[in-house]
C-alpha positions as CSV (number, residue, x, y, z in Angstrom):
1,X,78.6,175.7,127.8
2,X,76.4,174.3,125.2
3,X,72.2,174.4,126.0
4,X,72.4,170.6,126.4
5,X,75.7,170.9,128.4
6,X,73.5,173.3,131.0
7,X,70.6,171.2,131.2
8,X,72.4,167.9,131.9
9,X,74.4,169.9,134.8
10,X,70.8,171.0,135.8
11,X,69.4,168.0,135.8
12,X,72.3,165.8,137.3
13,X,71.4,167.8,141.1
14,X,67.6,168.4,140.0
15,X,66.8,166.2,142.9
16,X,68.5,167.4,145.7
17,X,67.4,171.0,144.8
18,X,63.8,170.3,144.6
19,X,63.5,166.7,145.9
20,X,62.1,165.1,142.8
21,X,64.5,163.8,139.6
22,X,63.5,165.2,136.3
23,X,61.6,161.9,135.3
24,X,59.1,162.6,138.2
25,X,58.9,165.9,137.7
26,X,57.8,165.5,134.2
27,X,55.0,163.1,135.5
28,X,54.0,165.7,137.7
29,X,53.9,168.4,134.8
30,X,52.1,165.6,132.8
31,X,49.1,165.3,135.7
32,X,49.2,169.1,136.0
33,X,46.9,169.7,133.3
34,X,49.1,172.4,131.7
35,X,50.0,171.7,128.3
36,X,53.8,170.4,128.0
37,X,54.3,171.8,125.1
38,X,53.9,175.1,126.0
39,X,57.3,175.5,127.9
40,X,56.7,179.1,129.1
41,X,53.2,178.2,130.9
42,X,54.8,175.0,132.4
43,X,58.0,177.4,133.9
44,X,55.4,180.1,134.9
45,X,53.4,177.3,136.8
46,X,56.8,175.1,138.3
47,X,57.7,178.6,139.7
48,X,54.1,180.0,140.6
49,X,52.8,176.4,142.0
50,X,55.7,174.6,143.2
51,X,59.0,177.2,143.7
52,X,61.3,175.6,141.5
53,X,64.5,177.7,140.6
54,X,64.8,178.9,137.1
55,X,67.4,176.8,136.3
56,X,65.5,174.1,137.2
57,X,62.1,175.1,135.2
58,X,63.8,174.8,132.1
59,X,65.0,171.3,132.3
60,X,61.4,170.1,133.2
61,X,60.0,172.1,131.0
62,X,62.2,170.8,128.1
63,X,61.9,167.2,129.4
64,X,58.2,167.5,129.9
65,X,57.8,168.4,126.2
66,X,60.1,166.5,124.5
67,X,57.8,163.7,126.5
68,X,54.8,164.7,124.8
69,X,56.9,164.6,121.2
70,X,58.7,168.2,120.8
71,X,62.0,168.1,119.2
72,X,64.1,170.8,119.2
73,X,65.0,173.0,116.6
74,X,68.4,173.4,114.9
75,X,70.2,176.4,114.4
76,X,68.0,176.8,110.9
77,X,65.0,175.9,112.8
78,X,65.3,178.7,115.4
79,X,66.3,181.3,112.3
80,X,63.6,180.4,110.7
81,X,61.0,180.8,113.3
82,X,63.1,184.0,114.1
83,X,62.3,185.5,111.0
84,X,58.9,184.3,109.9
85,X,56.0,186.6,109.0
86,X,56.7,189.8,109.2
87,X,60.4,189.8,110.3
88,X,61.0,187.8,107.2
89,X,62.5,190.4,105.3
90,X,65.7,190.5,107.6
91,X,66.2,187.3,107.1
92,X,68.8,188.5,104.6
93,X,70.8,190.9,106.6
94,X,70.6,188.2,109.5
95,X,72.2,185.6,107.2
96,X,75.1,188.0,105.8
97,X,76.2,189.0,109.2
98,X,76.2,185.4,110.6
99,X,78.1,184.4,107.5
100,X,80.9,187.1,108.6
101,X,81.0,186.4,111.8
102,X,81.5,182.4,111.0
103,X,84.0,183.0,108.4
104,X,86.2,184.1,111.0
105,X,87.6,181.3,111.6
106,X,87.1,177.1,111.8
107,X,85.9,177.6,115.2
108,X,83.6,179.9,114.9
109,X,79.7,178.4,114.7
110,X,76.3,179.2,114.7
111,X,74.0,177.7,117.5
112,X,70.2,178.0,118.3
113,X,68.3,179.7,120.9
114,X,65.0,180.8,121.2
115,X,65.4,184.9,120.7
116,X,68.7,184.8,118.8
117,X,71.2,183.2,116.9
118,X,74.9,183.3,119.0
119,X,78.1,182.7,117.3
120,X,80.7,180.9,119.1
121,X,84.0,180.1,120.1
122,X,85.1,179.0,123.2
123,X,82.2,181.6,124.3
124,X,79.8,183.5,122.1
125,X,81.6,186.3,120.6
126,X,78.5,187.8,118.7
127,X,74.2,187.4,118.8
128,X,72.0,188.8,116.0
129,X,68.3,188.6,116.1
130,X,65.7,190.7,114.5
131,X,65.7,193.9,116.4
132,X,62.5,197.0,116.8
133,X,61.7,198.9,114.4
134,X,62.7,196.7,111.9
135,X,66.6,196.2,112.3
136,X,68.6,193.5,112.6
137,X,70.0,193.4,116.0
138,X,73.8,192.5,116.2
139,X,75.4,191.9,119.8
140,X,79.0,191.6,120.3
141,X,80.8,190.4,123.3
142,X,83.9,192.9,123.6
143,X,86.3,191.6,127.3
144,X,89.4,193.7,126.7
145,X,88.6,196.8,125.2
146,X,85.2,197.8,122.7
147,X,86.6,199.1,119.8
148,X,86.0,202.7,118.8
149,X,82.0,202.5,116.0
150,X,79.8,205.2,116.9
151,X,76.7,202.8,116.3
152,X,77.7,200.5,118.9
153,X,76.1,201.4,122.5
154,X,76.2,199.3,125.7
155,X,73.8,196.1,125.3
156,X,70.9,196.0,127.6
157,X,70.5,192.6,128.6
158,X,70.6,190.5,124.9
159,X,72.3,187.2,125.5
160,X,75.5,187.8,126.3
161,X,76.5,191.1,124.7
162,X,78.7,193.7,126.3
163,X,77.6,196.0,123.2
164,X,75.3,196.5,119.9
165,X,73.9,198.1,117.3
166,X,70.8,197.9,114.6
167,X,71.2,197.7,110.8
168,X,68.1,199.2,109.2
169,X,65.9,196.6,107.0
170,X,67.6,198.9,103.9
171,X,71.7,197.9,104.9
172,X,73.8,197.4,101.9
173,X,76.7,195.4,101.6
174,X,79.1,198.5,102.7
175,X,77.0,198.3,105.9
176,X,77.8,194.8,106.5
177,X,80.9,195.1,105.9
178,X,81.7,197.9,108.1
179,X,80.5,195.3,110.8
180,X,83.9,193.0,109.8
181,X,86.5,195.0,112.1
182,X,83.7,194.7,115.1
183,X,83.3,191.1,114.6
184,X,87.0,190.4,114.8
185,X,87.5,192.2,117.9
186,X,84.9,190.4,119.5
187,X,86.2,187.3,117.9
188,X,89.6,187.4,119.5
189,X,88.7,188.1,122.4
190,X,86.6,185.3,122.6
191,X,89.1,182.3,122.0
């Protein structure tokens, strides 16, 4: 399911949840004194304030903003924010993976999200986002089996990765390429 997919679903029973449709509770935000555009302090305050279910924070959160003029980013606009200042030399290794992983096949796309770039299918089959220590990190989403790499090791909660591993700032095109047979096993079991 596709971010806008979620947050019309959200939004559709947003009023018998919390007893206010989105439209009122972005007037509400709007009165609040808490500036729409910073989504994070508007969820921290619908939750703190108010109760409202995660789910439900960031619908209002998004409507409130894109009230008060945000638009949001595309899959270039999250990279690019991704990778600015300091981070900016993975930008590289970030791009080369994501072009493996959508050369997989016509199906497979890029999408945006705040602290990663998924690739997708039917479901997201692999995340990458600048990892510590500067590495790029590069989740994968293995359901029938994780193929034998000795860098992968189980994924602690990034996006929806079963597995991952981090390519150094320094990885040459044999490292990114020793990524293909991982990215295929994640893609097909992702269709």
């Amino acid at each position: 399911m596709e971010p806008g997919d979620m947050m019309a679903a959200v939004s559709s029973s947003l009023e018998q949840r919390t007893g206010r449709t989105l439209e009122q509770w972005a007037t509400v935000v709007k009165a609040s004194g808490v500036d729409p555009l910073d989504q994070r302090a508007v969820r921290a305050w619908l939750k703190d304030v108010h109760g409202v279910p995660q789910n439900s924070q960031w619908a209002i959160a998004e409507e409130a903003a894109t009230q008060a003029g945000w638009v949001r980013p595309d899959a270039d606009g999250y990279t690019d924010a991704l990778y600015s200042g300091r981070r900016a030399q993975l930008r590289a290794i970030h791009d080369a993976v994501i072009v493996l992983a959508e050369g997989l096949g016509p199906d497979a796309r890029r999408e945006g999200r705040g602290g990663y770039i998924p690739v997708v299918r039917k479901t997201q089959f692999v995340a990458v986002a600048p990892g510590p220590r500067h590495t790029v990190r590069v989740g994968f989403r293995f359901r029938e089996g994780t193929p034998v790499d000795e860098r992968l090791s189980p994924a602690k909660g990034f996006a929806q990765a079963t597995h991952w591993l981090h390519l150094p700032s320094d990885a040459d095109e044999d490292d990114l390429r020793s990524l293909e047979p991982l990215l295929e096993a994640a893609y097909l079991q992702n269709g």
